[in-house]
C-alpha positions, 0 to 999 in steps of 0.5 A: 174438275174437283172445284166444280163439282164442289161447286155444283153441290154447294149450289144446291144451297142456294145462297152465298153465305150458305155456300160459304157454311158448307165449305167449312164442313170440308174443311174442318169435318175432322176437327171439332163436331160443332164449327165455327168459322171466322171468316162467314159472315152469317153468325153460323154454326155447323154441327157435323155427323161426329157431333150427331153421334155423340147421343141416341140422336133419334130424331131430328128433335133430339139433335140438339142436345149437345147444342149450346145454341138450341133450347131442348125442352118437353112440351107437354106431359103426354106426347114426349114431344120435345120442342127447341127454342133458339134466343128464349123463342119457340120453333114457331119464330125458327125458319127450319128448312131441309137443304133449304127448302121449308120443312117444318112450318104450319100443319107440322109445327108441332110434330114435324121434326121428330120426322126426320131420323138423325141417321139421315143428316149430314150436318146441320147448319144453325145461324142466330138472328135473322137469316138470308131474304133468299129463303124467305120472310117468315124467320125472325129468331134464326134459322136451322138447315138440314142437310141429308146425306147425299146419295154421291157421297154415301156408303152402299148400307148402312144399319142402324138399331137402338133399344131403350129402357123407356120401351122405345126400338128403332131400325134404321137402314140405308141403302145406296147405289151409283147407278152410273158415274153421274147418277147414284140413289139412296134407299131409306128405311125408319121404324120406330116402336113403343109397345110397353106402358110406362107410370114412373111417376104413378099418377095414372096416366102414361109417361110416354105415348105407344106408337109406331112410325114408318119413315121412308125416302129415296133420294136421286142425285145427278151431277155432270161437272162436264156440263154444269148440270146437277140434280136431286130428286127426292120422294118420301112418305111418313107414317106416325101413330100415337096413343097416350092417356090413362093407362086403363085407356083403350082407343077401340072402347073409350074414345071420345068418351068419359070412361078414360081419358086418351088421346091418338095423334095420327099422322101422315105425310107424303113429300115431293121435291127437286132441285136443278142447278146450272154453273154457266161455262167458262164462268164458275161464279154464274149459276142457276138454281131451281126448287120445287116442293109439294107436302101433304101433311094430314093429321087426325087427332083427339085429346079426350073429348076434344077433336083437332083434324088438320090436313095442309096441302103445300107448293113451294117454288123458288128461282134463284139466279147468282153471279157476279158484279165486276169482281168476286169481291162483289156477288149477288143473288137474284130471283122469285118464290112463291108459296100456296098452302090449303089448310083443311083445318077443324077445331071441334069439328068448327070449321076454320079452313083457309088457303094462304098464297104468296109471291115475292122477290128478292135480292140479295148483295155480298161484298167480301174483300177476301180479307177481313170485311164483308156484309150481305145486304137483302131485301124482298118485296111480297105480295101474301093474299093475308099478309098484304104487301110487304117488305122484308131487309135484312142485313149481315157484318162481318170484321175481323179487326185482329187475328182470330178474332170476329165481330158480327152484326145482324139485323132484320125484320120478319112476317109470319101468320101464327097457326094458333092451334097448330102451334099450340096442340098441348093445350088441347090436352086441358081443360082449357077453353079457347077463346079468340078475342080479335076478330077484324085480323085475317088470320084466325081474326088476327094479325100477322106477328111481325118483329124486328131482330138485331143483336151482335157477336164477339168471337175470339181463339187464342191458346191458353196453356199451349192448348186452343180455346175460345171464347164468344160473347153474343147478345141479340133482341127481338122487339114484337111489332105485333105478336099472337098472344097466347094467354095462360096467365089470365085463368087456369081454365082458359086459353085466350089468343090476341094481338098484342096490346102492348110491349113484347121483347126477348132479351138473349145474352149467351157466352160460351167458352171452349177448351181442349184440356188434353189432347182428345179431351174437349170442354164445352160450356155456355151460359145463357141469360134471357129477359123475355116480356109480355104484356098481357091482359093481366100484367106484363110476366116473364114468359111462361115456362123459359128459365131466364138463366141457363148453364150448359156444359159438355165434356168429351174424351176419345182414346188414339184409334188403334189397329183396325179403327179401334177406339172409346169415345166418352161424353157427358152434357149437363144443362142446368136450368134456373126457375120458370114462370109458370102459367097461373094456378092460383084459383084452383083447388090447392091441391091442382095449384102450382107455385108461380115459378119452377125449382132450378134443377139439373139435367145429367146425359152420358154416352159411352161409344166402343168402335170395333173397326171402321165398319162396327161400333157399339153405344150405350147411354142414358139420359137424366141420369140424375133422375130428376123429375118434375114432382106434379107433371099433371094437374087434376090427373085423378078427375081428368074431365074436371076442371084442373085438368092439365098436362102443359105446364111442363117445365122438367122432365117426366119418365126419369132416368132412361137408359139406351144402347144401340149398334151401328154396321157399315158396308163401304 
């Protein structure tokens, strides 16, 4: 009975390997707050609750900070927005599903995962290269899923509260109740804050924006092992408002005027989604899986004199059917998805709406000899109403040729269209022009982007002086057929958007080494090489703003739980990050002009966490402790109409040194 229950969640994945990753998560939960498996043949890593508590953890954005694998930068010198890169490529090339199903993607590109609270997950599955064809076409660099804490499996309340000295509060409660042994439903409640204005850095403009977001989902959960039903039903509805600029600036009297210069960013999303899953009787192997989604995401904002409205009305469907080929060594996956996305879209009040569709099948083959050799060989057939046709393989190796050790292999080709402006939003916060220079493509007068990812990894644990440790080795590249172009390094004054004209490619090589030192003491380190392209109109450059070597390092110790639960856990990251290509300034006025590559500097964080008992435990850190911060974070600040005005070229922090605390109370 317990194995079937398990395997109606699982099936909610929809998708062999997944499956494969959520296991894991039961199986080592309590061992190590990042996991790795040797036996999955997706090159995955699962990031469990124990890892998302180990920083302030706000949003799903901020998740990643203790990730080797994730990139955590700022995207512009305003919003605060942190943006997440994966082998030197931005979140616009990531497939970032929520249990499976695509969240983050189009209209909400730029805003989308600080909308999902980090008190929601559950765990977090990060998997490099190209990911399964059952969830679609669009990844090329990798794929991050989401996985919410299931109402089945969650406690009656939970509260969470965080105050920071950057001014920024937040409430998060959860309510939950098994209406029966087969029905339970959960209550989210999100809020955060900021009311205070912030300078540190004293040029006039603030450092982080005021705001305040609601957030809020209920989330139904049936599960009948007797049958071999199981569902979920979810319904959430997100309001997000911004206001940044100088600090004299006030919305209701200086908008869209020359008095001050400011900008809001308000959003509002309401989301839809269920998901119905059958295991056949007598025959656990064989299931039916079905997932519906409708968002209606819709954003108005303004960037001093500039306007950007977007609204984005999405349906998604996707049937997926799974069983087995004589065996359990021979499995696949089977079924239809379709996409209708309507784009009410105006840049400046120009028009440049459009409806996107599109309908494919996959198919979808795992072998496994329960040994030490398995692949997944995929591929999807779609017809898109801008894409065309097409087709889209996808390959996954797995073989261990000793004891704990695994060799990976993947390869696979991806398809997307760039939402130029959608993806690009700091720029609007510029004095930038923008230009489309192609005009014959069907999207925004481009083409669609289309890349190649392939790559390999080398995992091995050993013990080293009697403790674990191991060590990984992976390498991967991403070749452009053909990429957007977006253009900073022609004219600081400019932004200019093209296919590409010639070679564009991303190089990433990272090895990681980890460590148990002492019991309870616990060494994470990476380091990460990237040798990222472009040919541009100009020449070919590194691409801007991505430090071509990286070293990540986090260290965390906790005490033996005493009576009651009682225990200290401590832990320390620290990224450094070697210089950046910086968009061209060179024709400015020198004092609005910048090198042409960044300093290396180095990023400190620390969380200090006291549990009390198993039902309330107490947190205090901070963030840049080092207080490093970018010397000139605006260009142009003191004339921000004229024509240096800039807050992109961000490659460092900006407010310095921020410190939080928080509590966290638990009801069981």
């Amino acid at each position: 009975m317990k194995k079937i229950t398990l395997f109606l969640l699982l099936l909610i994945s929809a998708e062999n390997f997944a499956q494969t990753k959520l296991d894991d998560v039961k199986v080592e939960g309590e061992k190590k707050g990042i996991r790795k498996s040797l036996t999955t043949t997706a090159n995955t890593s699962v990031m469990g609750s124990k890892e998302l508590l180990k920083a302030a953890c706000c949003n799903l954005a901020e998740s990643f900070e203790t990730n080797p694998s994730i990139d955590v930068n700022f995207a512009d010198a305003l919003t605060g927005t942190k943006q997440i890169k994966m082998l030197g490529l931005t979140s616009p090339y990531l497939m970032i599903t929520e249990e499976n199903i695509p969240s983050v993607r189009g209209a909400s590109q730029a805003y989308g995962l600080s909308f999902t609270p980090g008190t929601w997950v559950e765990s977090i599955q990060v998997t490099k290269g190209a990911g399964s064809v059952v969830n679609g076409y669009e990844s090329i660099s990798g794929q991050i899923n989401t996985e919410l804490i299931k109402p089945m499996k969650d406690i009656p309340f939970f509260l969470n509260a965080y105050g920071a000295s950057d001014s920024r509060y937040e409430l998060n409660t959860h309510f939950n109740k098994k209406v029966s042994n087969k029905w339970a439903t959960s209550f989210y409640i999100h809020g955060n804050t900021r009311l205070a204005k912030n300078d540190m850095n004293h040029d006039g403009f603030l450092d982080n924006p005021l705001g305040k977001q609601v957030n809020l989902v209920n989330r139904w959960q049936y599960s009948n092992p007797e049958t071999g039903w199981v569902s979920f039903i979810n319904f959430k509805y997100m309001k997000d408002e911004k206001q940044t600029g100088q600090l004299e600036f006030d919305k209701n009297r200086d908008k869209l005027t020359t008095n001050y210069w400011g900008s809001e960013i308000n959003s509002n999303r309401f989301d839809f989604s269920s998901k119905l899953g059958y295991v056949f009787k007598g025959m656990p192997f064989q299931s039916i899986g079905i997932q519906n989604a409708y968002s209606n995401y819709n954003q108005d904002s303004y960037f001093g004199l500039k306007q950007y409205n977007i609204q984005q009305q999405s349906y998604y469907s996707n049937m997926i059917f799974n069983s087995i080929i004589n065996n359990t060594m021979h499995k696949f996956a089977t079924g239809l998805n379709f996409t209708y996305d309507k784009y009410a879209e105006f840049v400046n009040l120009v028009d440049v709406s459009r409806i996107d569709n599109s309908v494919g099948g996959f198919f979808e083959y795992t072998y496994d000899n329960n040994d030490n050799f398995s692949y997944i060989l995929g591929g999807r057939l779609d017809y898109h109403n801008r894409l065309g046709a097409f087709f889209t393989p996808r390959l996954h190796v797995r073989y261990n040729p000793w004891e704990k050790g695994v060799f990976r292999f993947s390869a696979g080709r991806g398809k997307r269209a760039a939402n130029i402006y959608a993806e690009n939003q700091n720029l609007f916060a510029s004095s930038r022009a923008f230009s489309v220079l192609d005009t014959n493509g069907k999207i925004y007068g481009l083409n669609p982007e289309i890349a190649w990812n392939y790559g390999f990894s080398f995992t091995q644990n050993f013990m080293l002086f009697g403790k674990p440790a191991d060590a990984t080795v992976d390498f991967y590249r991403t070749d452009f057929q053909n990429q957007a172009i977006v253009d900073v390094m022609q004219s600081p004054q400019q932004v200019l958007f093209y296919n590409l004209k010639g070679n564009s490619f991303a190089n990433s090589l990272q090895l990681d080494f980890n460590y148990e030192i002492i019991k309870h003491l616990n060494l994470r380190t990476a380091y990460k090489y990237y040798d990222i392209s472009t040919d541009y109109l100009s020449g070919s450059f590194q691409r801007p703003l991505q430090a071509k070597h990286r070293f990540f390092g986090n260290i965390e110790f906790s005490t033996h739980i005493v009576e009651k639960g009682k225990q200290w856990k401590f832990d320390y990251t620290l990224n450094w990050l070697g210089k950046q290509q910086l968009p061209t300034t060179f024709s400015n006025a020198s004092v609005d002009r910048l090198p042409e590559f960044s300093p290396s500097f180095a990023v400190m964080n620390a969380q200090i966490t006291r549990t009390f008992s198993s039902t309330f435990e107490m947190y205090f850190g901070g963030e840049n402790i080092g207080n490093y911060r970018q010397h000139k974070a605006i260009l142009g600040a003191g004339n921000p109409f004229g024509s240096t005005f800039d807050t992109s070229i961000i490659y460092a922090p900006v407010f310095g040194q921020m410190y939080y605390a928080g509590l966290r109370f638990k009801v069981k």
